[in-house]
C-alpha positions as a Python dict, from the first residue, in 0.01 Angstrom:
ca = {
    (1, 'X'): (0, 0, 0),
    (2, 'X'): (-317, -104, -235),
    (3, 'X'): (-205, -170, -592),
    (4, 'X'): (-526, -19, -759),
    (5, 'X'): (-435, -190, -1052),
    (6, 'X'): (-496, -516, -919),
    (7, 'X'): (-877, -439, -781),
    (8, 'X'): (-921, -292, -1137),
    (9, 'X'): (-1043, -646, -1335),
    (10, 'X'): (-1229, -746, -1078),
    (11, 'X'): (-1472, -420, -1052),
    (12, 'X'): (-1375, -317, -648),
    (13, 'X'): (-1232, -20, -760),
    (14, 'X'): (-1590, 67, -941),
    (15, 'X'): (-1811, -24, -645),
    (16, 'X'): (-1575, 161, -394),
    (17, 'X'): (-1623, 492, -609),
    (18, 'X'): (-1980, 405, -627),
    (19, 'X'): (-2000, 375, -235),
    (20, 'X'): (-1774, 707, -209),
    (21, 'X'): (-2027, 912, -412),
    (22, 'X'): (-2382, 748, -277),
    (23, 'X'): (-2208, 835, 88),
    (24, 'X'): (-2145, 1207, -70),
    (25, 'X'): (-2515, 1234, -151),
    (26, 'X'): (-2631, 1134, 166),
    (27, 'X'): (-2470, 1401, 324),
    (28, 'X'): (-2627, 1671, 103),
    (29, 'X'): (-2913, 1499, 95),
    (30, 'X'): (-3047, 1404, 383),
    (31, 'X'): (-3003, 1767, 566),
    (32, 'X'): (-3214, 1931, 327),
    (33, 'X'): (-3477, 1683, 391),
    (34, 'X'): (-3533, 1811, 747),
    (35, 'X'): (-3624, 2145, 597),
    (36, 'X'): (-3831, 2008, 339),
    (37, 'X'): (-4040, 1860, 610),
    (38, 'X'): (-3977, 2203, 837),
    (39, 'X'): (-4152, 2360, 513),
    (40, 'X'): (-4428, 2077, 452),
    (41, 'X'): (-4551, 2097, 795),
    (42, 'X'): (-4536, 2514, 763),
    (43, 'X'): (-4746, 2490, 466),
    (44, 'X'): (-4996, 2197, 611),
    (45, 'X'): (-5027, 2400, 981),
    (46, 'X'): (-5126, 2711, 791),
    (47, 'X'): (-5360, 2558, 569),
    (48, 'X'): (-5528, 2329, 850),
    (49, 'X'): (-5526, 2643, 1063),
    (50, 'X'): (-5678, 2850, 781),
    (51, 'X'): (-5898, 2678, 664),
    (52, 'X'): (-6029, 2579, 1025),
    (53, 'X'): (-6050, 3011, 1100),
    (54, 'X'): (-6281, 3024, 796),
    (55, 'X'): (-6540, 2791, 890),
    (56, 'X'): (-6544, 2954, 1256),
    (57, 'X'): (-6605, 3296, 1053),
    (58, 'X'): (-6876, 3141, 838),
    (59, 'X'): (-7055, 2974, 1147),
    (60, 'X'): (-7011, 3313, 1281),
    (61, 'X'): (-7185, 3478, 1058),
    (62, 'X'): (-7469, 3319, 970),
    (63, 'X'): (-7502, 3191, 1393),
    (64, 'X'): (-7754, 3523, 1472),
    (65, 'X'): (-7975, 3423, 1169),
    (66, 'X'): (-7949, 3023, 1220),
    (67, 'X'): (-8034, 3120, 1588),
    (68, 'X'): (-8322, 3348, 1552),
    (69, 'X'): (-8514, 3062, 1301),
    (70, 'X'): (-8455, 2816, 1543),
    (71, 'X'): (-8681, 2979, 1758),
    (72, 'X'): (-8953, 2934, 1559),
    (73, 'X'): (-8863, 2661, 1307),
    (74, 'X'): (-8824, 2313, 1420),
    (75, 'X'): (-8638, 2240, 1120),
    (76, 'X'): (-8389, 2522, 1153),
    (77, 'X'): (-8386, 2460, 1521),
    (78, 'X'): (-8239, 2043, 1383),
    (79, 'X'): (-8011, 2180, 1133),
    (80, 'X'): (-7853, 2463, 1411),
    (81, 'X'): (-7799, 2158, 1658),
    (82, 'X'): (-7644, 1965, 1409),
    (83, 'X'): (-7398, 2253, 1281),
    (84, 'X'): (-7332, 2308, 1667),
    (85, 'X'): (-7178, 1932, 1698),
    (86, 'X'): (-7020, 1944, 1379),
    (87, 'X'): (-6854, 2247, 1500),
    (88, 'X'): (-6775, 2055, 1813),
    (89, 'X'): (-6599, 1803, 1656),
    (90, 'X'): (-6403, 2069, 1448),
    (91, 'X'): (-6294, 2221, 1744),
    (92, 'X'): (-6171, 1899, 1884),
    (93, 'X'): (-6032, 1762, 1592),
    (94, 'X'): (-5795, 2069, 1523),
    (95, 'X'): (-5602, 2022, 1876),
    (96, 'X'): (-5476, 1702, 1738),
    (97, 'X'): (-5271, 1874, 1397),
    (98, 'X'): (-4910, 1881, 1334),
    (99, 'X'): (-4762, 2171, 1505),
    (100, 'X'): (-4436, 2340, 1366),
    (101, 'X'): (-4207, 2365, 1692),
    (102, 'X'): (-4179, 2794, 1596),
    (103, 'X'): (-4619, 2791, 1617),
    (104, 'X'): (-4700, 2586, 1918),
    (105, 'X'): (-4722, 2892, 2098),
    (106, 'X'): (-5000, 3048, 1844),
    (107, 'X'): (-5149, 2711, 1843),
    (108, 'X'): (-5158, 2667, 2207),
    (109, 'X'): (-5358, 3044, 2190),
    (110, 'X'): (-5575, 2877, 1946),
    (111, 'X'): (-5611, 2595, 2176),
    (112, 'X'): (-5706, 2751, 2451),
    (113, 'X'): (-5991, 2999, 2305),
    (114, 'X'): (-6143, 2661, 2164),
    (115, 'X'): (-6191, 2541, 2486),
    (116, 'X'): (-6401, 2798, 2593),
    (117, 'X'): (-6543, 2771, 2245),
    (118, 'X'): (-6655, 2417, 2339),
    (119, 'X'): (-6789, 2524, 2658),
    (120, 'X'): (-7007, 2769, 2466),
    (121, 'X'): (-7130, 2470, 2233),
    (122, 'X'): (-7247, 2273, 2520),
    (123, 'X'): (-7464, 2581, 2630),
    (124, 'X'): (-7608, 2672, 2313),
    (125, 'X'): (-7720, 2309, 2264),
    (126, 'X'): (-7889, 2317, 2628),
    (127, 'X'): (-7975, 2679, 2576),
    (128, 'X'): (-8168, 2516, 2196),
    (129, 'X'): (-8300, 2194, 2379),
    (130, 'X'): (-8491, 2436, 2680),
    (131, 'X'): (-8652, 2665, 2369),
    (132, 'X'): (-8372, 2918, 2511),
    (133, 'X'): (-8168, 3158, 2220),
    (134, 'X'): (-7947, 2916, 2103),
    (135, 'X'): (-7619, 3200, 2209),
    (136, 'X'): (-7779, 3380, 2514),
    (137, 'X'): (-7479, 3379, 2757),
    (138, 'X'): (-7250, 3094, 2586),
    (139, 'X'): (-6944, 3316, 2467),
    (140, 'X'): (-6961, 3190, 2094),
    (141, 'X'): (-6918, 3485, 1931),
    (142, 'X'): (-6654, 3637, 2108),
    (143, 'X'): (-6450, 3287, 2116),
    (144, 'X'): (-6511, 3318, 1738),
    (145, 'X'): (-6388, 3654, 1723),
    (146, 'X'): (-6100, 3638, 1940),
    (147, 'X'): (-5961, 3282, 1724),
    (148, 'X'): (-5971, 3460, 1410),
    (149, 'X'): (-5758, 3766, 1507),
    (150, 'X'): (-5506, 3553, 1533),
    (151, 'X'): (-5550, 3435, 1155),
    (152, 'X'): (-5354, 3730, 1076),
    (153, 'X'): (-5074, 3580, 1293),
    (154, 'X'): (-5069, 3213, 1131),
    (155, 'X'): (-5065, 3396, 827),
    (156, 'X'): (-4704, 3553, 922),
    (157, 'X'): (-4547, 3202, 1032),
    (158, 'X'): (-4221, 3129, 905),
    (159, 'X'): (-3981, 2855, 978),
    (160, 'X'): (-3717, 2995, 1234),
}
């Protein structure tokens, strides 16, 4: 048996009890830091995802107008090709975010109606480049639509 009295002078006793509670912290700790980051990448998916949504309902609403100038209006006709690839890139760029493990499945929804979104991109800038309506036959707008009646969803997302 340990005399305790003996590791008193010599500070063991101290840095034992010291060990003893930094080891109790840990283990309260550390757990809680898994849903910390369960609630930090809640918060960033459904920000990213918002925000994204928004700009595709934006685009989508001023597309017909954009479209119908750039008939007629070399300038407008630049500006639409150039919101077309930033779009693009956008739409590319979001399949790369963090995904909560409980929203992949919303994501991959999201995912998949961007594809066709993309596809509809490349069209309208051919359709543009051959004096064509810039939407005629791409699937833009309903690609738009159907990705942002799911913004209702990501707004419901909660850790599970």
């Amino acid at each position: 048996m340990i005399n305790e009295r003996q590791y008193e002078g010599d500070g063991f006793g101290m840095k034992l009890k010291g060990i003893t509670i930094l080891l109790a912290m840990a283990l309260f700790v550390l757990p809680g830091c898994g849903i910390l980051d369960s609630a930090q990448q809640t918060v960033n998916f459904t920000t990213e995802t918002t925000a994204y949504m928004q700009s595709l309902t934006s685009f989508g609403t001023e597309m017909t107008t954009l479209a119908e100038q750039a008939l007629t209006d070399a300038t407008a006709r630049t500006d639409l090709k150039q919101q077309l690839v930033d779009l693009k890139e956008q739409v590319t760029s979001y399949a790369g975010i963090t995904v909560p493990d409980y929203a992949t499945e919303i994501h991959q929804s999201i995912v998949q109606y961007n594809e066709t979104l993309q596809s509809g991109i490349d069209k309208a800038l051919t359709n543009i480049e051959q004096g064509r309506a810039a939407f005629e036959s791409t699937g833009i707008p309903e690609s738009v639509n159907k990705i942002n009646e799911l913004l209702s969803q990501v707004n419901q997302l909660t850790p599970q």
